[in-house]
N, C-alpha and C positions, 0 to 999 in steps of 0.2 A: 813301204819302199817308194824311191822318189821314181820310178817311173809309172806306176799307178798314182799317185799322188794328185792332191788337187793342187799343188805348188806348178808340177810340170804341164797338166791339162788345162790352168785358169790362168797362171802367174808367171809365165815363162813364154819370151816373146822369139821372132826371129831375129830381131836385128836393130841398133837404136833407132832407125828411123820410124819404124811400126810406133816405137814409146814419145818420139817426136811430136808425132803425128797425136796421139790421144789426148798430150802437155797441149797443142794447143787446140785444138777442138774444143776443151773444157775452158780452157782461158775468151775463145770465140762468144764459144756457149755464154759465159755471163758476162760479157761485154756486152751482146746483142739481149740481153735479159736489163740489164740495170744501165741501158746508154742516156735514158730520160735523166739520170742521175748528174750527170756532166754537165760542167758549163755552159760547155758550146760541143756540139756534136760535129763539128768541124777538126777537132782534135782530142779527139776520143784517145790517143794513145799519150797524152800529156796530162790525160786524169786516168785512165786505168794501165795495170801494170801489163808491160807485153810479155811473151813467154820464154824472152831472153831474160826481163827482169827476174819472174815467177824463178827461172832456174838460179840463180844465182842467190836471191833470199835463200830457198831449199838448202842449197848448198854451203850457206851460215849456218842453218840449223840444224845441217849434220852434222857438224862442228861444237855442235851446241848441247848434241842427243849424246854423242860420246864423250862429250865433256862429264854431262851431267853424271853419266854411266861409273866414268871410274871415278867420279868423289864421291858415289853412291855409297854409305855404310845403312848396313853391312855388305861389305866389297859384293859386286852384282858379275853371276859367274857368263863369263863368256856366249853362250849358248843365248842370253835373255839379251846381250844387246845386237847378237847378228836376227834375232826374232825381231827385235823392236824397230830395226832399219829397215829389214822386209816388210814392217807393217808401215812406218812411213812412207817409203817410197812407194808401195801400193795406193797408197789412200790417195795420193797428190797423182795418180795416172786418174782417176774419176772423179776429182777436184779438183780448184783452183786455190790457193792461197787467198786469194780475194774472198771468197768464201768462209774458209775456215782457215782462221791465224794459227801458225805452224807453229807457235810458241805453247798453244794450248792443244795444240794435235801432237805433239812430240810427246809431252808429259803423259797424255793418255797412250800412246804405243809403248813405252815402255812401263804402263802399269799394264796394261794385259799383257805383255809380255811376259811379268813376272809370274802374270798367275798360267799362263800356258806352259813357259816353263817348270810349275811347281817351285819357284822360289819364292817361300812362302813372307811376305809382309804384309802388313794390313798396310790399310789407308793410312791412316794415323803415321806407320812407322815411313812411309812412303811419302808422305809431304814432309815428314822432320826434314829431308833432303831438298828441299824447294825454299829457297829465302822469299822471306817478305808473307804477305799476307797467308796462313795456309789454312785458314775456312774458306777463304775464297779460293785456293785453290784444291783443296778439298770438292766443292759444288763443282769447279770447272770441269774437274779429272773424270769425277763420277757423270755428271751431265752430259760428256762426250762417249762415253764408254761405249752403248750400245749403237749410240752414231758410227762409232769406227767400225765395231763389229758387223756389223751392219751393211759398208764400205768396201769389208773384205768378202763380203758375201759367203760368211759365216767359215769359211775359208781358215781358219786360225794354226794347223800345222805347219812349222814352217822347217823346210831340210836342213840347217846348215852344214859348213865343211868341216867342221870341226870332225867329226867319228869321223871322215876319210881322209883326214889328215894323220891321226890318230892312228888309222889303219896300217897309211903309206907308212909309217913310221917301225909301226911293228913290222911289217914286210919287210922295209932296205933292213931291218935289220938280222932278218932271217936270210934273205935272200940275193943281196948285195954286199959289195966288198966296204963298202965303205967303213970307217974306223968311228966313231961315237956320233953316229945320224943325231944324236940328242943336241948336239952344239946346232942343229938347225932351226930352234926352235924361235932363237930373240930375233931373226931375220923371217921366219914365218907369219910370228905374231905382228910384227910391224907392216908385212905385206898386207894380213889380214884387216888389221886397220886401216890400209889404203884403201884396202877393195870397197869396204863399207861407202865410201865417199862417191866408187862409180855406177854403173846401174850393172855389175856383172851378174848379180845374184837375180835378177830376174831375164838375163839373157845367155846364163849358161849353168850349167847342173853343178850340185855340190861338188862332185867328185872333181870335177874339172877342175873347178877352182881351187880345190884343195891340193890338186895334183901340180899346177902353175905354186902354189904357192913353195911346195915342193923344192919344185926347179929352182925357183928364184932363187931358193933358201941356197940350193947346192952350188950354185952361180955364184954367191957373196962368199961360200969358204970354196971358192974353188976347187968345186969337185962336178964330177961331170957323170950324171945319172942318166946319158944313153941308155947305156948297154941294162939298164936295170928295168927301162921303159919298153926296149926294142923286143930284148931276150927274157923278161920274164912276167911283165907286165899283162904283153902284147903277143906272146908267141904263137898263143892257140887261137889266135884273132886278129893275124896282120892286117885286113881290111879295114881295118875300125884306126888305125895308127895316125893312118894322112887327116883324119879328121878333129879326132886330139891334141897331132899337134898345130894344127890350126886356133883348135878351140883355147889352149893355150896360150900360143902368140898372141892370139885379140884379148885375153884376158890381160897380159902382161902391159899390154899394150895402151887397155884403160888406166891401168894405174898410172904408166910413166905420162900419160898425156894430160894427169888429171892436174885440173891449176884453183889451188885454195880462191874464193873471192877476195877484193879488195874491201874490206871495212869500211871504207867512208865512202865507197860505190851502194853496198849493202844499208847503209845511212839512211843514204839520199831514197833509194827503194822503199826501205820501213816509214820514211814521214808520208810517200806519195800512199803506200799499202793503208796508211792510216784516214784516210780521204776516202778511199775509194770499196774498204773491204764491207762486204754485208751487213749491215747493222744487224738485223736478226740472228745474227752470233755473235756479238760484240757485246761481251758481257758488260761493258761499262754504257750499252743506250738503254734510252726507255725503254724501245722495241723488245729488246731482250727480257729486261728487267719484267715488263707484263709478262712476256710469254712463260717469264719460272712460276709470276704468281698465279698465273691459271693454269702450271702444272702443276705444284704441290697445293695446291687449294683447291674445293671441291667450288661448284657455280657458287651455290648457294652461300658460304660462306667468304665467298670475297671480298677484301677490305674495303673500306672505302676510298674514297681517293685521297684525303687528306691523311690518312692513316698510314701508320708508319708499319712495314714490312720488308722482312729481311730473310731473304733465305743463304745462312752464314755469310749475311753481310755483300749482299747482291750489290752494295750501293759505292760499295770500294772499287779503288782504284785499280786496273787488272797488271799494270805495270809492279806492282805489288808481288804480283807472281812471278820468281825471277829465277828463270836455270839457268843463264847465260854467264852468269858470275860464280 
């Protein structure tokens, strides 16, 4: 149940400025860790990205994560991409983008997602969905796995709204007048898709959300589900009402406020993220390149230095790996 849960006790905040505040702490954090790295440390924020940029990249890449999502075959059921946003947006509150390219964190959220949700593919059937190189993106996906898991502080259930949408749906239709609550369904799924894009899911509970999405729905065929909220929802529990429909309205309120990025703003971000992101995760440095071959090699047999080693192809180009298209 999501109020026992470790979604409501770890992953569920009070309010966006708490989530503000952690985005840039962690952007501080390795600014003041790699600033030796910059030109001139006179203008430190014209070599590393600020936390207005950091949001705005993210926000390409949720664009990018449900992209991927619905040309996913075999079709990827609903349940695995609201897990794979909540594991993205998690990972990037105790990270920087600078740190770890969100290009190769996306891929890995939503391969454990498939497997928490039990939608069962392998690797293999899992990179067919990835263009460009897929040994290297194979190493990538597998190489960050237990990084992300790791991230969520093993945290991996994640609630979404779908069963209390689900719910609400059987209910108006036991217990409300309305005439085929099923027509609300093309206007719920497209609110659902907004929500993914704002941070609702870690600043209000499935049920809320699923109940906003509800209203929305009943709002675009103009029908009006007071009386359904007020008198049968809420009856045995008027006290709990003012606070719902609060939670509500701020729900409603992210979507209509939410603004897609500009593409050639998100550009200019990706060439500066390119300068300044940690080489120790950049699969295309040396930095990287050594630290795979003294993971999968024991001391004693490691190569030499003129010697050629590959672990699927460590020496490729990671632009290769490409869910954006």
């Amino acid at each position: 149940m999501y109020p026992l849960s470790s979604q409501r006790r770890s992953w569920t905040f009070a309010n966006e400025e708490q989530l503000r505040v952690f985005r840039v702490e962690q952007n501080t954090k390795y600014i003041e860790e790699h600033a030796a790295e910059a030109p001139s440390p006179d203008n430190l924020n014209d070599y590393f990205l600020t936390p207005d940029e950091e949001r705005l990249l993210l926000k390409q890449y949720e664009i990018y994560l449900i992209d991927f999502c619905r040309r996913f075959e075999p079709p990827m059921p609903k349940c695995v991409i609201g897990t794979a946003f909540h594991y993205f947006k998690r990972f990037y509150l105790n990270n920087t983008p600078m740190d770890y390219h969100p290009k190769e964190i996306l891929a890995t959220c939503v391969f454990v997602a498939c497997k928490v949700e039990e939608f069962n593919v392998s690797i293999n059937q899992f990179v067919n969905n990835i263009k460009g190189d897929r040994n290297k993106a194979t190493d990538i996906v597998l190489s960050n796995e237990l990084l992300l898991i790791g991230q969520l502080n093993y945290y991996l259930t994640v609630h979404n709204p779908f069963r209390p949408i689900e719910g609400f749906i059987i209910d108006i239709k036991t217990r409300s007048k309305m005439i085929n609550p099923e027509r609300l369904r093309p206007h719920i799924d497209s609110f659902m898709d907004s929500i993914f894009f704002t941070d609702a899911c870690m600043l209000h509970t499935p049920s809320q959300i699923g109940l906003a999405s509800i209203l929305h729905a009943a709002s675009k065929e103009q029908e009006n589900l007071d009386t359904y909220v007020t008198e049968a929802l809420f009856v045995s529990a008027p006290e709990k009402l003012r606070g719902l429909i609060e939670a509500v309205r701020k729900i409603r309120m992210l979507v209509k406020n939410y603004e897609p990025p500009e593409r050639e703003a998100v550009k200019v971000i990706e060439k500066k993220l390119d300068k300044c992101r940690n080489q120790n995760n950049n699969p295309d440095s040396e930095l990287y390149k050594e630290r795979l071959r003294r993971l999968y090699t024991d001391e004693d047999d490691m190569p030499a230095d003129d010697a050629s080693f590959h672990i699927a192809d460590v020496s490729s180009d990671t632009s290769a790996m490409n869910i954006s298209q």
